[in-house]
N, C-alpha and C positions, 0 to 999 in steps of 0.2 A: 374419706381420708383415713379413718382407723378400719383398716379392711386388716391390719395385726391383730387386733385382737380377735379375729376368726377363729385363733387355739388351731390351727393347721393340722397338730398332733391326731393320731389316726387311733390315739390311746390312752386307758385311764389308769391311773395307779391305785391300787387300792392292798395296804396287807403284802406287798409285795408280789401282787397277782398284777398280770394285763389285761384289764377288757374292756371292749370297745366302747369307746366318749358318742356321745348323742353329737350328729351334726348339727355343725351352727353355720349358718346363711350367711353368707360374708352382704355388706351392703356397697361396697366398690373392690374388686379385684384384678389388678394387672392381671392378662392374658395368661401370662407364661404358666402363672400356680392359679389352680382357680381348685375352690372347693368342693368335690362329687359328692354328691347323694348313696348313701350306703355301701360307700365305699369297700370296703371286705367283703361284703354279698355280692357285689357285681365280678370281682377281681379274680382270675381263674384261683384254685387251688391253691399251689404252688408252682408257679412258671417259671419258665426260665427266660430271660429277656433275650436271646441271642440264642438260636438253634446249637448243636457243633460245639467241639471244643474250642476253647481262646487261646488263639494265635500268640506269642508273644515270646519275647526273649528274656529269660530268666537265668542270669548269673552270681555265683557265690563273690560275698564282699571280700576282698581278700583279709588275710589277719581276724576273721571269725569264726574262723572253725572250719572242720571238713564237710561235707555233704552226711545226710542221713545214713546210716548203714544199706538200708535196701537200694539206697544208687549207686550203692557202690561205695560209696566214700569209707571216713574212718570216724572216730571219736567227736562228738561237736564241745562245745565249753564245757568246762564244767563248771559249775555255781558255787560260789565263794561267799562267806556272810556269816552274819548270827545264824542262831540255829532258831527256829521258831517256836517259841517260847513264848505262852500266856502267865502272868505272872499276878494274882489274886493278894491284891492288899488287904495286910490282917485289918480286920473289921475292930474302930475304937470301941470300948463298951459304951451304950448308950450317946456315941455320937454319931452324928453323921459329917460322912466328910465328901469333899469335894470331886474326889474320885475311885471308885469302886477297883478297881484293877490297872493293869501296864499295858496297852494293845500288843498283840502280838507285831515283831516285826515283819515285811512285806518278802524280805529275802529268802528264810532260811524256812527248811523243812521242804524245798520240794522235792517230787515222786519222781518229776521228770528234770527236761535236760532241755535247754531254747536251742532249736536249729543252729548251723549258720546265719547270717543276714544273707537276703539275697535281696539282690536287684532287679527288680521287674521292670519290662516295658508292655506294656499288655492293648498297644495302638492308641487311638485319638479317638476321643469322646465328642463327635455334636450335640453342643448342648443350645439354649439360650438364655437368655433373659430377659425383664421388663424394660430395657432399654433406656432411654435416658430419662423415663421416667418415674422409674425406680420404683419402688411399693406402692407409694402413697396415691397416686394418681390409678384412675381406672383406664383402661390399656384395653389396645384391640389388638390381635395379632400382626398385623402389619406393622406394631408399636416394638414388637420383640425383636433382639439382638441377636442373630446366629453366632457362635463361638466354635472354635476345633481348638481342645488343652488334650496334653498327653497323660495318658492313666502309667502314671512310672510312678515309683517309691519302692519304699523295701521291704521286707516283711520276714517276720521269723516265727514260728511255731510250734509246739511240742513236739519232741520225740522221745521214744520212738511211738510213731505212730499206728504200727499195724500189729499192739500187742492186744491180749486178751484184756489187760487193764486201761486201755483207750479204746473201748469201743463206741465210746458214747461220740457225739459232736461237741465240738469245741467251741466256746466265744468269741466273738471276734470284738476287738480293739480297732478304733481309726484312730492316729495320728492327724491333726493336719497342722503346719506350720504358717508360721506369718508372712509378711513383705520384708523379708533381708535383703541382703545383695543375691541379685540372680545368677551371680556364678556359684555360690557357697553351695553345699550339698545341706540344702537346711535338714531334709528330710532324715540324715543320718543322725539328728542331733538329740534324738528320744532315746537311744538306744540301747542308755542305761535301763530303762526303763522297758522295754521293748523284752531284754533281756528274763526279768525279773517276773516280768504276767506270762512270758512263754513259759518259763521255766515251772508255772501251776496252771498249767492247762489252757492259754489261752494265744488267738493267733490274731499276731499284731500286723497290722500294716500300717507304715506311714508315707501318706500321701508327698508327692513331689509337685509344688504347688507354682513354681520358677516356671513355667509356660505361663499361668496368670499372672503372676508380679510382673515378668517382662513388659505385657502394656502390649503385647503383638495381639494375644490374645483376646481381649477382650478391653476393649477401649474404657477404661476409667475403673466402675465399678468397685468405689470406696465401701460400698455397701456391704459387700461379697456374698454377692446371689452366686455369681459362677462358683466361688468356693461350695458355697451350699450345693450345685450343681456336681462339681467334683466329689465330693462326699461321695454324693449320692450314684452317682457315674462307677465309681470304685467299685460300691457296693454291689450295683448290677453285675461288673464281670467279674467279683469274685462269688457271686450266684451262680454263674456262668459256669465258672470252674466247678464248683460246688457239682454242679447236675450232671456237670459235660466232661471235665478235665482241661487239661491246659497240655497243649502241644507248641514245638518251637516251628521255625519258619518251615522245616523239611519234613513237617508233619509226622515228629518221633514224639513220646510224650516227652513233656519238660520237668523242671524240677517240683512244677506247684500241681502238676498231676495228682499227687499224693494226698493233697485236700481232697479232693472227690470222694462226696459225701463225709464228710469233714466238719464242715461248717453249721454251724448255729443261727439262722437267721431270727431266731426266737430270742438270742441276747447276743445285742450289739451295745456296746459303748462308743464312743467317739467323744474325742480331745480335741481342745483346737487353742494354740498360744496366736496371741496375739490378732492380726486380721482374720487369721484360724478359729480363732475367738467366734469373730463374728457370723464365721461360715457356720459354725456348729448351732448357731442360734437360729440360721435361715433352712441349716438343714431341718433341723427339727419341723417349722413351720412347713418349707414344704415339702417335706414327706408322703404326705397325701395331696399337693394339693397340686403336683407338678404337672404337666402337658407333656410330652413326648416329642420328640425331635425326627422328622420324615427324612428320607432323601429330598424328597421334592422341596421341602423347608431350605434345604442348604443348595439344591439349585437356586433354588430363588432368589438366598441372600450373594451369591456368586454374581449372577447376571445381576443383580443392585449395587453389589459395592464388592469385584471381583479385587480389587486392592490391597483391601482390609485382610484377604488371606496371603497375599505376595509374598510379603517376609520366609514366613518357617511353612507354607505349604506352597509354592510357587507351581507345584504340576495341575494341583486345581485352577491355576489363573490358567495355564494353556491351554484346558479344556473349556474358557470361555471363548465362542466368538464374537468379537468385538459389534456392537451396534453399528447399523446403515444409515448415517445422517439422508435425511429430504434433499433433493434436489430440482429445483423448477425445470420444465421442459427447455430445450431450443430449437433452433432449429436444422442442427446437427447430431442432438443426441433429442432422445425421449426420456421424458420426467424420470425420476426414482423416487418410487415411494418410501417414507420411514421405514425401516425395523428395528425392532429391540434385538438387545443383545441375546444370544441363545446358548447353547449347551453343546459340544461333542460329546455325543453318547460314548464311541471308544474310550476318549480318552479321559474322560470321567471316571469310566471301569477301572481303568488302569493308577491312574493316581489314588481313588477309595482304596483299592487294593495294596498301592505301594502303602499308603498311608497304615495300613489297617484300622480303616474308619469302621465306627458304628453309633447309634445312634440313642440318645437319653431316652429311656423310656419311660412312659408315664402311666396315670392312674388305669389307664385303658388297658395295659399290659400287665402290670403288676404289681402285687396288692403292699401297702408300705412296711417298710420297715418296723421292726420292735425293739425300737430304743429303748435300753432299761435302764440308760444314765450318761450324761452329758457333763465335762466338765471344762469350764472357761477357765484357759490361765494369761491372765493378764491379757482384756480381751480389749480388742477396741470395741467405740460405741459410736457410729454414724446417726443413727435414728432413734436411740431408745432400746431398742433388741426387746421389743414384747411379744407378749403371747408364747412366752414357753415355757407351755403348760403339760400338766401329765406324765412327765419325763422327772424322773430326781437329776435336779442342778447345781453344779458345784461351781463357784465363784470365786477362786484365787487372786488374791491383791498384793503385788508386793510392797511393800511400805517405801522402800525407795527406789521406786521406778522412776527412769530416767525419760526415758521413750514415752511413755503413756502418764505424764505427771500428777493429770489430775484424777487418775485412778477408774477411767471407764468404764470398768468392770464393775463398778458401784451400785454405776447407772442401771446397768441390767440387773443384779442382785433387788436393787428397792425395786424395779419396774414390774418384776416375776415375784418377789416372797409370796404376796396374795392372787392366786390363781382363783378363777370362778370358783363355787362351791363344789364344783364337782371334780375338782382339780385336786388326787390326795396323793399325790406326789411330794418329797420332802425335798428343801432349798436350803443350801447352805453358801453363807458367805464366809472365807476363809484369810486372815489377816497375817501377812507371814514379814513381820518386822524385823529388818535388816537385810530384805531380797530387793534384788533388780530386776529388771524385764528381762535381760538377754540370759544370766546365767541356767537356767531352766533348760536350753538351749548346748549343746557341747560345742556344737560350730559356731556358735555366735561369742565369740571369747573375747569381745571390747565389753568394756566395762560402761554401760548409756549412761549411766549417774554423771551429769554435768558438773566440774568440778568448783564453776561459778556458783552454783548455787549455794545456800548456805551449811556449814560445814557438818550438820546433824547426822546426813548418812556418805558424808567423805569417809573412803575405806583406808583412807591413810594415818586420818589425825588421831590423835591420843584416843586412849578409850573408843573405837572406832565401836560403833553397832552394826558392824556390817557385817554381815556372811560372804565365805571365801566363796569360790565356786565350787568345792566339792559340797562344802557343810550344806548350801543354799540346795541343792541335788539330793542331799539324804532326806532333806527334807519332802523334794517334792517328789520323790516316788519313792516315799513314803503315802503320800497325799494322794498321789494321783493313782498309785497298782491299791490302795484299800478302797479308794472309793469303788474302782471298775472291781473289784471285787468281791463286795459288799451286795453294789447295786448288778451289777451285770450277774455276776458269778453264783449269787448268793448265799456267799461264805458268811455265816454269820455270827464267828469270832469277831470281824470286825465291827458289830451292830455297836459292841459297846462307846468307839470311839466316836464315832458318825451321831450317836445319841449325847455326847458331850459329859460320861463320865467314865474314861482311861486319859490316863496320861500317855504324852506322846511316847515309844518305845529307844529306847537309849540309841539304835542305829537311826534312827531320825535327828537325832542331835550334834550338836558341834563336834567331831571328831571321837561320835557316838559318846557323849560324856554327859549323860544327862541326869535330873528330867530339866527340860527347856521348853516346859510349857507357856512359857514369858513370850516366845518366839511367836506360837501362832496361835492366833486368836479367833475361836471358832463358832459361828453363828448360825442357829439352828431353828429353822421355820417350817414344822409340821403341815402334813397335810389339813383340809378342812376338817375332817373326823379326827384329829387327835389337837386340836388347841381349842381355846373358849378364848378371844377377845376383849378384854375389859377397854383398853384406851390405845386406837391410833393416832388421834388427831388428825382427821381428815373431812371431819364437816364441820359446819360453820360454827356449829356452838361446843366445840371439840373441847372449851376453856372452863365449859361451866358443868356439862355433863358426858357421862364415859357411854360403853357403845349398847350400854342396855339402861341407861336413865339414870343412873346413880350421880348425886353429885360431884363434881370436880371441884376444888378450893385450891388455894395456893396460899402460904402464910411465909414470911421474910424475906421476898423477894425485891431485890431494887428494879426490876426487870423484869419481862415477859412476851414473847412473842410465839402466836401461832402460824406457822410456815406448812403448805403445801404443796402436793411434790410436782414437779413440772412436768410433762410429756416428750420433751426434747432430751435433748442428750447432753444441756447443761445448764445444770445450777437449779436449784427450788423454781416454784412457779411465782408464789407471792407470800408474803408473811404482814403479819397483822398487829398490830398497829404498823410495824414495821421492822426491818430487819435490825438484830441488836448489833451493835460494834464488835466486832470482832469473829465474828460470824462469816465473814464475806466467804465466798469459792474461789476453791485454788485458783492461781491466775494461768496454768497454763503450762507454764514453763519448769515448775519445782512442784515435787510432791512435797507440798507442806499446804495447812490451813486445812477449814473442815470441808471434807469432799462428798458427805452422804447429801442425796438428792430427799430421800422419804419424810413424807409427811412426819412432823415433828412437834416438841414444844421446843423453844431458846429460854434459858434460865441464867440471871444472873444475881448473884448477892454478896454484899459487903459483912453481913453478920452471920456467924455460926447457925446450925439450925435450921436453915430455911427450907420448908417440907411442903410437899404435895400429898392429898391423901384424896382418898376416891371412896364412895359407899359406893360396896356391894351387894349390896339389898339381899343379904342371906344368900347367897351365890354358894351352889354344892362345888367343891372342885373333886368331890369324888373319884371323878374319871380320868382326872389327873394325878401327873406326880413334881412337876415344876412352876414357877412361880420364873417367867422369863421377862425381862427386859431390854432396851438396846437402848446404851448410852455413850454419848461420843464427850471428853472432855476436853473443851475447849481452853480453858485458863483455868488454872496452871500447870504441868505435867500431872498429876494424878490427883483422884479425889476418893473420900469415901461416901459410901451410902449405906447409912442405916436402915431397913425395911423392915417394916412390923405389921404383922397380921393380927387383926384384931377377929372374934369370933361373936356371934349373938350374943353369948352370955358375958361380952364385957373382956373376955378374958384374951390379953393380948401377949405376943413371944416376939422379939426382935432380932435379927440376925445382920452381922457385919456384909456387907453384900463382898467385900474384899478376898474374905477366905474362899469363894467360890468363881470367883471370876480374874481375866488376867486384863481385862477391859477397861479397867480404871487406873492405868497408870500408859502413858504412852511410849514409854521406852522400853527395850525389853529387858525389863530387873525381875528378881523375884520380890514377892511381896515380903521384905522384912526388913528390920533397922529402922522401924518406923514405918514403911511405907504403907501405901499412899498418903499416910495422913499429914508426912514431911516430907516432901519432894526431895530427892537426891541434888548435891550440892554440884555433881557434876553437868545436871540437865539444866541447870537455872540458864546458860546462854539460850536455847532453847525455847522455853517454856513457852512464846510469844509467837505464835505460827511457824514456828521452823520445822516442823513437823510435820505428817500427815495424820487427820484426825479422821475417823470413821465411829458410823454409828455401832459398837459391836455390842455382844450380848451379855449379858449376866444371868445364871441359873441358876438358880437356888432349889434346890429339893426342898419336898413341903415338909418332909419328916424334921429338918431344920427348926422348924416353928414347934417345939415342942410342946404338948398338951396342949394345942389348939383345934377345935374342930370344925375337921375339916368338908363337913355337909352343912356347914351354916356363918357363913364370912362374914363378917360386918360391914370392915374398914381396912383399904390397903393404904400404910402410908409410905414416902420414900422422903428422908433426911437426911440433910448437908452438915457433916459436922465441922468439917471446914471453916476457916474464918472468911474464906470469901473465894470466888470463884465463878464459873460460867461452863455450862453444859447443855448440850442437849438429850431428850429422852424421846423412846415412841415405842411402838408396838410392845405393851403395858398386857401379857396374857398367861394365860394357864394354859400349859403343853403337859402331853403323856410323852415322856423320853424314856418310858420303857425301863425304867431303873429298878422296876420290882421284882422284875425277873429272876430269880437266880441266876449263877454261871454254869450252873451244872445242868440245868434243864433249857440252856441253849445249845439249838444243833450246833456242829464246828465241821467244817470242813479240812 
């Protein structure tokens, strides 16, 4: 049943290097992805999936610009923004504060210029998948689903391309979009975005995913294997292009000829909103683990179920001849025996051809992908979405999501934070309070936030917390061009944001007026080699002792429960003694109430003070620089935590946990005029689930705890000064966030 967690990934993170993860033996695997044996060693070289250049019809978007110079054309955009600017916060003397510098913003400073958009049709993908019985079951090929989706979207890219200062290959970016309405051109809806990673060097494409949402293509598939399939399908023929070039029907070259040798197959990122979400998580998995797609595969599902392709491919149905029903003898005619249905060879030829079919290739042809960073935004969650390992992951949640209420994107964030041990890839879950599902999106311009619900992110009422749609946009590509950046590009001015100490950069912010770091809330899970564990709460004596023996204690508590994290796609699995009031999971409908799934403690208390402390049995954190936790507060909008490290020799330093985290209050205020320790008079309707609560993080730099030493730990304790309240706490550990670095002896791009 858990054949997910095979880690699919074809690759290990380590240091921001690639190299190849030890195959793991799946113990049941649907046909369609099944896991090879030394994968890269068997895989030719560099192939190209598809002989010949790629057939396909490639048009400029109108109102983006003119075509590249070398086709002839004139000027493309020119890029408008801040100017790119790193901004170095004066250092307090002998404090430490919560962020080192301003990230640079994502717009300004580029070298180059983004293409036009252009429209690609580049023909019809055979793909399949596990059929109706989806991952979890083991599967025979005759279990798998033949599909035909079209490889369309659009894509923009640097220019100019053929100077002396671009000789290198460039990154490539996927788009992939959700389930909208199948007329919308969802695929255009990135293209702020799209704009902004072209414009430093990187070539975007976003998938057009409306053949699968239709429902022609591929019968159901809540899952989105076919998305996974599509990703991956894309990829192949822009390999294709890559090796070969890209011609139009008349066999002149086309617009994307100009990629030829272009391309970076060494750093790929890939995006996916919403069901897009989900594709990005099956991409990863099967990457290595997929089967290939025959002709003969698609004859066969034609003569089985010539139907299924009638709608948008009906010249494949002509090319079947209909089955010979049995007929008994008489004595006028003689018997007729059965026949199945068969194949016209012509006109097979000819519809492949009109279609411009070709066929998904698998691990037998060509060797996987080098994802060097995945980010879910606002993803759905069918199953859990594990095993996606090895790959850096980014988890975007908007706080008032209308569409996906109860924040499934959560699900996959707890499911993935702890990858095997050999998994040193970094995971971030990303909190961005006051966003919807659809603004992220430019085509998708209703507002999902239902206005029954309760009125905490109504973008109408007084004091609204909502983000417009442009502010909610500065934000995410902000988010979304430094991550592919960071991680793909390996720019690494941006390390310091993604390490959780720059503040967001003023064009991220509400009508750039910042800082608004109140806004997004950002959680940060190292790989194996850069964290030490003290307390998940995940085995059974989780209450008494942490994850290398040290005691656990609890002191003013009216309350307590230990909760484990469930394998499905909602809600905890079981909590102990039992679950505390107020706790319950969203119901569905309203992003409000606490929605993290991960293994946790529930804490509730009536009097000030009520503290957890843990021995560390002399615990070096030498190798570290942060003191990390993830707390979600439950009652009342915001809380404080007092944390104090105590050292062998007795000698202990305490730090407000408030000055370094934006986590402990759930509305987005700045921390001041009290807060969190008085909740603002305008949240008080609120305060009682009308919110959405998540586990997010707090980080504390160890230099914080001043003159305590830091090679011999005693005691950590964590104190409610609060008069009363209810929270949960979990992944209790010491991270290196790389904060000792200097700025000057980091590369920058």
């Amino acid at each position: 049943m858990m054949m997910i967690f095979l880690s699919a990934c074809d690759q290990s993170y380590t240091e921001g290097r690639v190299t190849a993860a030890p195959t793991v033996e799946p113990a049941a695997v649907a046909s369609t992805f099944e896991t090879p044996n030394d994968l890269k060693e068997t895989a030719p070289a560099n192939p190209s999936p598809t002989e010949g250049p790629v057939v396909g019809t490639v048009t400029v978007v109108p109102g983006t610009g003119s075509p590249d110079p070398q086709l002839g054309g004139g000027e493309a955009i020119p890029l408008t923004g801040p100017t790119d600017t790193q901004i170095v916060m004066p250092a307090a003397e002998e404090k430490v504060v919560r962020f080192t510098e301003i990230a640079p913003d994502t717009v300004g400073g580029a070298t180059l210029k983004p293409s036009p958009a252009l429209d690609y049709d580049l023909g019809n993908l055979v793909a399949s998948t596990a059929g109706q019985y989806g991952i979890y079951e083991t599967a025979t090929p005759s279990d798998d689903e033949v599909f035909i989706t079209p490889i369309r979207g659009q894509i923009r890219y640097p220019q100019p391309l053929k100077s002396a200062a671009t000789a290198e290959r460039f990154p490539i970016i996927i788009f992939l979009h959700g389930n909208h309405w199948n007329t919308d051109p969802s695929y255009r809806g990135y293209d702020y975005i799209a704009q902004d990673l072209a414009a430093h060097g990187y070539v975007v494409a976003s998938i057009d995913a409306n053949g699968i949402n239709s429902g022609s293509a591929i019968d159901g598939d809540e899952s989105s294997q076919s998305r996974a399939q599509l990703i991956l399908g894309t990829l192949d023929r822009l390999r294709q292009v890559d090796a070969s070039g890209q011609v139009n029907s008349d066999n002149e070259p086309g617009p994307l000829d100009v990629l030829k040798d272009k391309l970076d197959f060494d750093r790929i990122g890939i995006m996916g909103h919403s069901r897009g979400g989900q594709g990005v998580s099956y991409a990863i998995k099967f990457n290595q683990t997929r089967l290939g797609v025959t002709e003969d595969d698609l004859r066969a599902s034609l003569k089985a179920n010539p139907y299924f392709f009638e709608e948008d491919y009906p010249d494949l149905l002509e090319a079947v001849k209909p089955a010979i029903e049995s007929f008994p003898g008489t004595s006028r005619s003689p018997a007729v025996a059965a026949a199945p249905a068969s194949i016209d060879d012509d006109k097979f030829a000819e519809a492949a051809k009109e279609y411009n079919l070709f066929y998904a290739a698998g691990r037998e042809t060509v060797k996987p992908y080098d994802f060097k960073g995945a980010f879910m935004l606002a993803p759905t969650d069918t199953d859990g979405n594990f095993g996606i390992n090895n790959v850096p992951l980014a988890v975007l949640l908007p706080g008032c999501d209308g569409d996906l209420a109860n924040l499934n994107g959560a699900i996959a964030y707890d499911h993935n934070r702890f990858g095997p041990i050999s998994d040193m890839a970094p995971h971030y879950q990303i909190m961005v309070k006051g966003a919807n599902h659809n603004y992220y999106n430019t085509v998708w311009v209703e507002d999902d936030f239902d206005r029954n619900a309760p009125l905490y992110c109504d973008a109408a009422r007084q004091d609204s917390i909502r983000l417009s749609e442009d502010n909610q946009r500065r934000s995410g590509n902000f988010l979304i061009s430094s991550f592919m950046r960071y991680h793909v590009g390996g720019e690494q001015k941006f390390a310091t944001y993604w390490n959780a100490a720059a503040r967001l950069p003023n064009a991220a912010c509400p009508s750039t007026d910042g800082p608004c770091d109140e806004r997004v809330v950002l959680s940060v899970q190292k790989g194996a080699d850069k964290r030490k564990l003290i307390q998940r709460f995940e085995r059974s004596d989780s209450m008494a002792r942490n994850e290398f023996g040290g005691s656990f204690s609890l002191s003013g508590f009216d309350e307590a429960a230990f909760c484990t994290m469930g394998l499905g796609s909602t809600g905890v699995s079981d909590c102990k003694p039992g679950r505390l009031e107020h706790f319950d999971y969203g119901d569905g409908i309203r992003p409000q109430g606490f929605l993290s799934i991960a293994d946790h403690f529930e804490l509730a208390w009536s009097k000030s003070h009520a503290s957890i402390a843990t021995d560390l049995k002399g615990l070096s954190a030498k190798s570290y620089d942060t003191l990390t936790f993830r707390i979600a507060v439950v009652r009342p909008t915001g809380q404080e935590v007092n944390v104090t490290l105590t050292d062998k020799s007795g000698k202990a330093a305490t730090v407000a946990a408030s000055a370094f985290t934006d986590a402990l209050y759930n509305v987005p205020r700045k921390m001041e005029k009290g807060l969190p320790m008085i909740d603002d008079p305008r949240d008080a309707p609120f305060a009682d689930r009308k919110m959405a609560s998540l586990l997010n993080m707090v980080a504390i730099p160890l230099k914080a705890f001043g003159g305590i030493d830091m090679t011999g730990l005693k005691e950590l304790k964590l104190s409610f000064p609060k008069e009363s309240g209810k929270v949960a706490v979990t992944d209790i550990e010491l991270q290196n966030f790389s904060r000792e670095a200097p700025l000057s002896t980091v590369a920058r791009k």
